[in-house]
N, C-alpha and C positions, 0 to 999 in steps of 0.2 A: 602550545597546541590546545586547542577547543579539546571538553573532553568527547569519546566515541562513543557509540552505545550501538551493540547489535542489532542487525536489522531484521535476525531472526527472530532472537528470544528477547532481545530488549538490556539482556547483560552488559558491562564493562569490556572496554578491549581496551589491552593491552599490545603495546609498539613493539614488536621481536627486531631488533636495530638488526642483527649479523642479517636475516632473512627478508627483511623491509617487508616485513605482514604484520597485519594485526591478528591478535589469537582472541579469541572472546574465553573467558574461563569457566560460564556457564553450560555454554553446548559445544564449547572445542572446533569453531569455525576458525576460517585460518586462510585469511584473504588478502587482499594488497588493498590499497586504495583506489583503485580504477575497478576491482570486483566490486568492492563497497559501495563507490556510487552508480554501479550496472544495476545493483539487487534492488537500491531505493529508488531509481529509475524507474521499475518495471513493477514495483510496489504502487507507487502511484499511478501510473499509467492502468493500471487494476483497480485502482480508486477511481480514477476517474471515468472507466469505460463500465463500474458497478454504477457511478452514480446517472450516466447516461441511459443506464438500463431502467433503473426508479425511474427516473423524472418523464422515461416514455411509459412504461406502465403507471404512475401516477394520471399523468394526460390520460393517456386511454380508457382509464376508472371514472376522472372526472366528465371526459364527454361522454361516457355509457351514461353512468347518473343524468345527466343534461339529458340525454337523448331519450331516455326510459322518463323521466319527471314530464317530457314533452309530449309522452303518448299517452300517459294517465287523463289528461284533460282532453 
């Protein structure tokens, strides 16, 4: 087994065999493996709909700049 590492805090988890969870010993999450990859799912999917948000406010900075340098002259 690849080792785990929380998706909260970034801690170690640990396999509870009797309960088929993993326990993180840092902040006491207590999840199965289909929780685990729900959390890192929707962690990205938050990465990526922040980085959708930059890259439209970026554009929008850049063609302001563009559009204001074009009224100067």
């Amino acid at each position: 087994m690849s080792q785990q590492f929380c998706p909260e805090c970034g801690g170690a988890f640990f396999y509870d065999i009797p309960t088929k969870r993993y326990l993180c010993k840092s902040c006491g999450l207590f999840v199965t493996k289909d929780e685990i990859l729900n959390i890192r799912d929707k962690e990205r999917d938050k990465r990526y709909e922040e980085d959708g948000r930059r890259k439209k406010t970026r554009e929008h900075s850049e063609y302001l700049d563009w559009w204001l340098s074009k009224k100067k002259r």
